[in-house]
C-alpha positions as CSV (number, residue, x, y, z in Angstrom):
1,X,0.0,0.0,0.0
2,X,1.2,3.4,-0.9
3,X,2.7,5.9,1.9
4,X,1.6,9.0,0.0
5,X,-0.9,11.0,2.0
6,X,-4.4,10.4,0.6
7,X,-5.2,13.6,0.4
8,X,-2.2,14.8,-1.4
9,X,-2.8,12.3,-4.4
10,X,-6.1,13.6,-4.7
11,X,-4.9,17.1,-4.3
12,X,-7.2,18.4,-2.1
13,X,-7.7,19.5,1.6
14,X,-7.9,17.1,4.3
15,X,-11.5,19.2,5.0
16,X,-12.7,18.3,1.5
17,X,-16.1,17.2,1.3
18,X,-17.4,13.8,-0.8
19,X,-18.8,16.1,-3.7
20,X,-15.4,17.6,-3.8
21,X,-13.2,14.7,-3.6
22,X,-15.3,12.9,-6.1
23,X,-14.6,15.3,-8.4
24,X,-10.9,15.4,-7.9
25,X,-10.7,11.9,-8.6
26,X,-12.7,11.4,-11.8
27,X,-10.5,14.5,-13.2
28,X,-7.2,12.5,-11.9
29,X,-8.4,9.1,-12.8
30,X,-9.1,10.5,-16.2
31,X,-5.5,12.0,-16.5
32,X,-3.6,8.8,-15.4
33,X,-6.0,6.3,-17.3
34,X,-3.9,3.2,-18.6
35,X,-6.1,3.2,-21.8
36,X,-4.7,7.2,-22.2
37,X,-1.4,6.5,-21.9
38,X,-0.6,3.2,-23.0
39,X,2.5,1.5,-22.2
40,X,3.5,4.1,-19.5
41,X,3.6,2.4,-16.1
42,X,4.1,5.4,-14.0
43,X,0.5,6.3,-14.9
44,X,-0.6,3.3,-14.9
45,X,1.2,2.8,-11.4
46,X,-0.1,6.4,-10.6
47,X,-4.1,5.5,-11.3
48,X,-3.7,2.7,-8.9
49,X,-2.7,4.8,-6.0
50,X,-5.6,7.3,-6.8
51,X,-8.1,4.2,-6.9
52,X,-6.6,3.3,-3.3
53,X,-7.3,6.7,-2.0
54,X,-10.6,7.2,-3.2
55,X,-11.3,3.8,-2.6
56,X,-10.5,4.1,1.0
57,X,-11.4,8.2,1.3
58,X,-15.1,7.5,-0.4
59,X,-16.3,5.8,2.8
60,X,-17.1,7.1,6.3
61,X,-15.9,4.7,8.2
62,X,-12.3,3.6,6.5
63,X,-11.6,7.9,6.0
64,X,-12.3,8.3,10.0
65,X,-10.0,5.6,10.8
66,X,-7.6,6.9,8.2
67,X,-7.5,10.6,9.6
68,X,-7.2,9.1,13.4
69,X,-4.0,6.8,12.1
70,X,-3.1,7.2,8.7
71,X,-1.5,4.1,6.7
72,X,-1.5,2.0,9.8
73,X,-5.0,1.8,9.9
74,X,-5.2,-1.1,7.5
75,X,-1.7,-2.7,8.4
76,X,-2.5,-6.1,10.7
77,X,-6.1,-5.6,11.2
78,X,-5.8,-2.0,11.7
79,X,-5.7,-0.7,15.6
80,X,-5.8,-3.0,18.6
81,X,-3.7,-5.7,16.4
82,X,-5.1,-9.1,16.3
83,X,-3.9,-10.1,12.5
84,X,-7.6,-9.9,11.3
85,X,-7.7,-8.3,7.8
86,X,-11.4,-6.9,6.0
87,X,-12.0,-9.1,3.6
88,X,-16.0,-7.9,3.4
89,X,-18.5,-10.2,4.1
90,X,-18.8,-14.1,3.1
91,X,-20.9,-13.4,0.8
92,X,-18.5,-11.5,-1.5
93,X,-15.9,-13.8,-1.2
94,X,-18.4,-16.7,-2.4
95,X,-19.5,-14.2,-5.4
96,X,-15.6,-13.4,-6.2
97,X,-15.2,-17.7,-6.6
98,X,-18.4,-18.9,-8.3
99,X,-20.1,-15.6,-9.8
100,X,-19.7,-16.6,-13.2
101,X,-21.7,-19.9,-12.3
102,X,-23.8,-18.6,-10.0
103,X,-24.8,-15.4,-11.4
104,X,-23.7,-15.1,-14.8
105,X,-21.2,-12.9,-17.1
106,X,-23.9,-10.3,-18.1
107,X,-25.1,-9.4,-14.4
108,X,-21.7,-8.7,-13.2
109,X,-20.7,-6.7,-15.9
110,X,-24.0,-4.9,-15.5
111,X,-23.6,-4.8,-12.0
112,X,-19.8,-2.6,-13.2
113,X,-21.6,-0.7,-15.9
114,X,-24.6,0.8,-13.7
115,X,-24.1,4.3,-12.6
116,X,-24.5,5.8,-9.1
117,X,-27.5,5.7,-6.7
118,X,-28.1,9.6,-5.6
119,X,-29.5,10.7,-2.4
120,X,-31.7,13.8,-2.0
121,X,-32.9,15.1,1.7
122,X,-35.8,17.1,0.9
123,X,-37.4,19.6,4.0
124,X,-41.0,20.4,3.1
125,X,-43.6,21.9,5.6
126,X,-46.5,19.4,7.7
127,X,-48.7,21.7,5.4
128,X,-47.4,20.2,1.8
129,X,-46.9,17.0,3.9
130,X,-51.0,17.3,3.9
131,X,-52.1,18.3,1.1
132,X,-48.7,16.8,-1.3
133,X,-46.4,19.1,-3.8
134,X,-44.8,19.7,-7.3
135,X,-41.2,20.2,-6.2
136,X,-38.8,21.1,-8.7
137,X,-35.4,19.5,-7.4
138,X,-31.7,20.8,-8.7
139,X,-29.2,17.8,-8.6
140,X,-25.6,17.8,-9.6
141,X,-25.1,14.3,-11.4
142,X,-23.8,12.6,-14.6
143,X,-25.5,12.3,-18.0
144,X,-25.0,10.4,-21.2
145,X,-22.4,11.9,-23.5
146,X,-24.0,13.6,-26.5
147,X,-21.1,13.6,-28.6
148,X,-20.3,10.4,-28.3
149,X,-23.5,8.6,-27.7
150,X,-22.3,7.4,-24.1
151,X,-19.9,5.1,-25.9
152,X,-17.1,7.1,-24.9
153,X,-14.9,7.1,-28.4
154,X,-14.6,9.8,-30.4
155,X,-16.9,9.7,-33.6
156,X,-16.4,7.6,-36.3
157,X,-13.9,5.5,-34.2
158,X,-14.9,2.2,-32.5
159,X,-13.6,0.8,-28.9
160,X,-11.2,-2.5,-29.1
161,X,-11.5,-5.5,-27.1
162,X,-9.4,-5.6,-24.0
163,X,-6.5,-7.8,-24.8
164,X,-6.4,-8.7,-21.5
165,X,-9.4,-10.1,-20.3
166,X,-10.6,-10.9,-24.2
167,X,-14.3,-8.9,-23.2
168,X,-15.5,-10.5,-20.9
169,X,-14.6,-7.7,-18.2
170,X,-13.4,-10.6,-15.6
171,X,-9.5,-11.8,-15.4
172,X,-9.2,-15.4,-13.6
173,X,-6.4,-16.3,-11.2
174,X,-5.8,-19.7,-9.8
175,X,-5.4,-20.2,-6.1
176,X,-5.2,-24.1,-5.3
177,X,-8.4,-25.8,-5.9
178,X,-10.1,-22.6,-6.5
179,X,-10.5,-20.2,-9.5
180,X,-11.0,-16.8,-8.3
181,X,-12.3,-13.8,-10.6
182,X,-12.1,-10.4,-9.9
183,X,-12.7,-7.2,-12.1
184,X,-10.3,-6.6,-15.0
185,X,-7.6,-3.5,-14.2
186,X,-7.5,-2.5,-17.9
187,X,-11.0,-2.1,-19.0
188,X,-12.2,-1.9,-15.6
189,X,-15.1,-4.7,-16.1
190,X,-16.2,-2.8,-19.0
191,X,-14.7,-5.8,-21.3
192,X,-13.5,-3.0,-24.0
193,X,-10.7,-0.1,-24.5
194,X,-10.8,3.1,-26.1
195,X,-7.7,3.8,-28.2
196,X,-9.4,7.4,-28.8
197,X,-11.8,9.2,-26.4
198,X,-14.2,11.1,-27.0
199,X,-12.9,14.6,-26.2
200,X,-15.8,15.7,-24.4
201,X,-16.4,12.9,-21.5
202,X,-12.7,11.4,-21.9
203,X,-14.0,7.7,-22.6
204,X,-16.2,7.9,-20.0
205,X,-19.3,8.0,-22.2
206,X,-21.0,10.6,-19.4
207,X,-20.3,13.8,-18.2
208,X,-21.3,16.4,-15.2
209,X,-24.0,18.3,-15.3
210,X,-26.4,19.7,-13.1
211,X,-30.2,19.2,-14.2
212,X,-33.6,20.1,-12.8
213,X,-36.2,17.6,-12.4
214,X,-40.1,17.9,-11.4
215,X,-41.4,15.4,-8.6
216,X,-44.4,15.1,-7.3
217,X,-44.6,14.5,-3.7
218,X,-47.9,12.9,-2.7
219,X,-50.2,13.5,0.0
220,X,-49.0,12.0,3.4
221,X,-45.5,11.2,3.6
222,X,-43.8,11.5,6.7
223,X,-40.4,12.1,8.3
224,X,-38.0,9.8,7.0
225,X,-40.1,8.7,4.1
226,X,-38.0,7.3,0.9
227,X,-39.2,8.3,-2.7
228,X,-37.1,6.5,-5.5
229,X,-37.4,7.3,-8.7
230,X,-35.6,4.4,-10.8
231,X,-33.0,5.4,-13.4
232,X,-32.8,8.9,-11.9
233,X,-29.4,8.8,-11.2
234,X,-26.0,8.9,-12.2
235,X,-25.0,7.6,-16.0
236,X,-23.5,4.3,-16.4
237,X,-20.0,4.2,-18.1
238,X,-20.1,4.2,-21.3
239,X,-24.0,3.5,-21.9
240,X,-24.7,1.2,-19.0
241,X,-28.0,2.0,-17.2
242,X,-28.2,4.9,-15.1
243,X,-28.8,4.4,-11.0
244,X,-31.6,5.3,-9.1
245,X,-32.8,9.0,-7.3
246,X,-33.6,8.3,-3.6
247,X,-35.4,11.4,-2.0
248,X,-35.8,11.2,1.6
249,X,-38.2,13.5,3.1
250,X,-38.1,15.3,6.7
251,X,-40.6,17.7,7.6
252,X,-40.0,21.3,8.8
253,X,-41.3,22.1,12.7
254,X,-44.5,23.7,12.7
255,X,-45.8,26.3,15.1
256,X,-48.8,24.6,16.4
257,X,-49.0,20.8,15.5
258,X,-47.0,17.8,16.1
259,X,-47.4,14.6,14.1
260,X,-47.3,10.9,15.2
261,X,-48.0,8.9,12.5
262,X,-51.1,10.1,11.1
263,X,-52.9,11.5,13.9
264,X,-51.9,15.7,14.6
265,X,-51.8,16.9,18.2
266,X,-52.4,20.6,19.5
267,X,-51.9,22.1,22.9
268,X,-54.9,24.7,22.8
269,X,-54.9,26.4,26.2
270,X,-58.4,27.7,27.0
271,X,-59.0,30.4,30.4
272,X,-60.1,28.8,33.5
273,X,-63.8,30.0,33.4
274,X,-64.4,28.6,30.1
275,X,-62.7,25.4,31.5
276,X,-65.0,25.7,34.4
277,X,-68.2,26.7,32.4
278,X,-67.6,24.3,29.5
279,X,-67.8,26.4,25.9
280,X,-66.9,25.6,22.6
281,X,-63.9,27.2,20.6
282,X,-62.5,27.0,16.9
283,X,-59.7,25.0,16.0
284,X,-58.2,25.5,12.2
285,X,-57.0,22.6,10.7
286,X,-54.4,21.7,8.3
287,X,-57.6,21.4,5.4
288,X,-57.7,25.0,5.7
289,X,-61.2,24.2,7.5
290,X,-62.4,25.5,10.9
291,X,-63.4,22.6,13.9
292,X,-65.4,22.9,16.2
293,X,-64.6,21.6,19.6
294,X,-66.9,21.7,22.2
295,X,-65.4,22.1,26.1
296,X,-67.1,20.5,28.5
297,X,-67.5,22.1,32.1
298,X,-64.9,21.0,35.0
299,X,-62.2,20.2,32.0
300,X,-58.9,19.9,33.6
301,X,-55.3,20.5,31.9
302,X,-54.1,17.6,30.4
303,X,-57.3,16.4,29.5
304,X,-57.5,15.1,25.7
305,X,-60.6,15.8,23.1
306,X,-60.1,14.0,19.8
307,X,-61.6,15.5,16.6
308,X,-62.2,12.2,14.3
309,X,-60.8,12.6,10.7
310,X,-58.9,15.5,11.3
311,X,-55.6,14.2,11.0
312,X,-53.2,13.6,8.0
313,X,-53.7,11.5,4.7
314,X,-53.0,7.9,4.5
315,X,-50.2,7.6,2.1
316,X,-51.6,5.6,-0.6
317,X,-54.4,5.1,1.1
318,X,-58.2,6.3,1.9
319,X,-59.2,8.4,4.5
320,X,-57.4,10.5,7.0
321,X,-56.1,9.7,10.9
322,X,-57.9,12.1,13.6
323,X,-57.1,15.4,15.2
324,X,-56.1,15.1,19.3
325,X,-56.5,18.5,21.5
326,X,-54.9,18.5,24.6
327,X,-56.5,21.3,27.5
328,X,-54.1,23.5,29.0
329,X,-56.0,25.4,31.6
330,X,-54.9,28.9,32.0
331,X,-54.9,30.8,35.1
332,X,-55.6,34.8,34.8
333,X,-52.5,36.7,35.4
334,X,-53.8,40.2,34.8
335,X,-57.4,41.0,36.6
336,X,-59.0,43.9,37.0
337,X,-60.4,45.1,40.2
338,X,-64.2,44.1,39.2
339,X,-62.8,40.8,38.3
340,X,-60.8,40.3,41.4
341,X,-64.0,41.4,43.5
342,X,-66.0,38.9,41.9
343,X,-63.1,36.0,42.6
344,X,-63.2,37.3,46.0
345,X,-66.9,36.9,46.6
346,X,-66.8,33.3,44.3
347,X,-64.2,32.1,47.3
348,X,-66.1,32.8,50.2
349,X,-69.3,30.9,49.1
350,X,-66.4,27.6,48.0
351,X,-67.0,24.9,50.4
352,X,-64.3,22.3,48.9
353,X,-66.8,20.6,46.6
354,X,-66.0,22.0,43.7
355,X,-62.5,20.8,43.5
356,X,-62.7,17.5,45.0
357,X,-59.1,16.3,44.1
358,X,-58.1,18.9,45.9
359,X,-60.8,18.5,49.0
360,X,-59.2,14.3,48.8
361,X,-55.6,15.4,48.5
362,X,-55.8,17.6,51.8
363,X,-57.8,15.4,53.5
364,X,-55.2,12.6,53.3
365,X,-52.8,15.0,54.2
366,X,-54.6,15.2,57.2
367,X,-55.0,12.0,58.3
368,X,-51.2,11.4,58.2
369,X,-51.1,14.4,60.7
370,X,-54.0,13.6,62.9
371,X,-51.9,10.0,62.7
């Protein structure tokens, strides 16, 4: 493994983000490219060190390790010792030995050929969450190569077969009793060379661009919710089938409800006489409608009043979930002197009846004294 710092091959800061060290490497990569400078094996040398950084650089986990304790992160299992090297799971290794019987040529050459999943974390409001939205959405991706059709030679040229791995994008090596096959270096799985790129993508057969695509969000979704719009994605090299767009929704706060599933709750305080006196007040709901929801007299705070209906959409469903109001008693802070002369005269006519949790809560407290 190479001792050059990581981030010096790729030629950017060690604060780089992955959009940024992406891009170094693809312009690198396509510098270095053994099928651009044939014969030369300090490129060719060269490409494979910028592989191995990106490789490693590309995911959370190996970059944390490597920032923490550079190259000796993946020397003898990497910290703590123990010998134990990542290998990835069984499952990979048993693909590597018996793909071609197992899963055929085609699927993992298509598996090499297929471009990029993208992720995109959308932020809508509970209100668009209710009633669903047109979004347009501005993504930074690859697309096919008009020049060159997405074949990646220049026009009126043709790619060659690799010479190494005769097409079929796999080399073989023996190791005992096994065959094991892993992805050609010169062709990169692809199975052919271009002797002369295209000058646009470089042999890539795709190119950057940023592009603007309409989505509909439907009625519904909720916090965490994952949209994927198949083929959405990045391009394939040269022609092969474009990933997939996964949009992953997450709602904005909002200033009076909360959501749990699809049922909304409101904390709607209400002033202590209307609480005593039972009344009715208007609630506005996320269907730009008005409900009605009736108080009924001796209420206490905390109490809950449920509004059938009221709630948010089903996602792909019928009907809606319901609408839960919990009380929050207020007690009068400013009073006038009428008021407080009114108050005065409501207390001395109390006899403890009308709050009995209160009358039961003293009176135990009372027996433990009298006890």
């Amino acid at each position: 493994m190479s001792e050059i710092d990581y981030y010096e091959l790729l030629q950017v800061d060690r604060t780089a983000d992955d959009k940024t060290i992406k891009s170094a490497y693809r312009r690198l990569a396509m510098e270095c490219h053994p099928d651009r400078n044939p014969g030369c094996k300090d490129s060719e040398a060269r490409f494979k060190s910028i592989s191995e950084a990106y490789d490693c650089l590309k995911d959370p986990q190996k970059r944390a390790a490597y920032d923490r304790f550079g190259h000796a992160a993946f020397r003898n299992g990497g910290p703590g010792g123990g010998g134990a090297q990542d290998f990835g799971s069984f499952s990979d290794i048993f693909e590597n030995i018996f793909g071609e019987f197992m899963n055929g040529q085609s699927d993992r050459r298509g598996n090499v050929l297929r471009g990029s999943d993208l992720r995109y974390d959308l932020e809508i409001s509970l209100e668009d969450s209710y009633h669903g939205k047109q979004v347009e959405l501005r993504i930074d991706t690859t697309v096919k190569c008009e020049p060159c059709e997405g074949r990646g030679a220049k026009a009126g040229t043709q790619a060659r077969t690799c010479t190494m791995c005769h097409g079929r994008g796999q080399v073989r090596a023996q190791q005992g009793f096994f065959v094991v096959e892993r992805t050609c270096p010169t062709c990169r799985g692809v199975g052919e060379v271009i002797a002369d790129p295209c000058d646009r993508c470089r042999g890539e057969g795709r190119v950057e661009k940023s592009r603007s695509l309409e989505v509909r969000i439907p009625a519904g979704v909720d916090e965490g919710t994952r949209i994927r719009l198949s083929g959405e994605g990045e391009a394939g090299v040269r022609g092969g089938p474009n990933g997939d767009l996964y949009i992953f929704v997450h709602l904005a706060r909002h200033a009076v409800f909360q959501r749990e599933g699809t049922t909304l709750f409101a904390r709607c305080p209400v002033s202590f006489t209307t609480a005593a006196l039972g009344g009715t007040i208007e609630l506005p709901g996320l269907d730009r409608s008005k409900h009605e929801v009736k108080i009924p007299a001796g209420i206490q705070s905390g109490k809950q009043l449920r509004i059938r209906g009221a709630g948010m959409p089903i996602l792909s469903g019928r009907g809606h979930g319901d609408m839960v109001v919990q009380v929050e008693v207020e007690t009068p802070t400013k009073l006038s002197s009428r008021q407080k002369e009114l108050l005065e005269e409501f207390r001395k006519t109390e006899t403890g009846d009308e709050c009995p949790a209160s009358k039961s809560f003293f009176g135990k407290l009372k027996g433990l004294w009298e006890g």
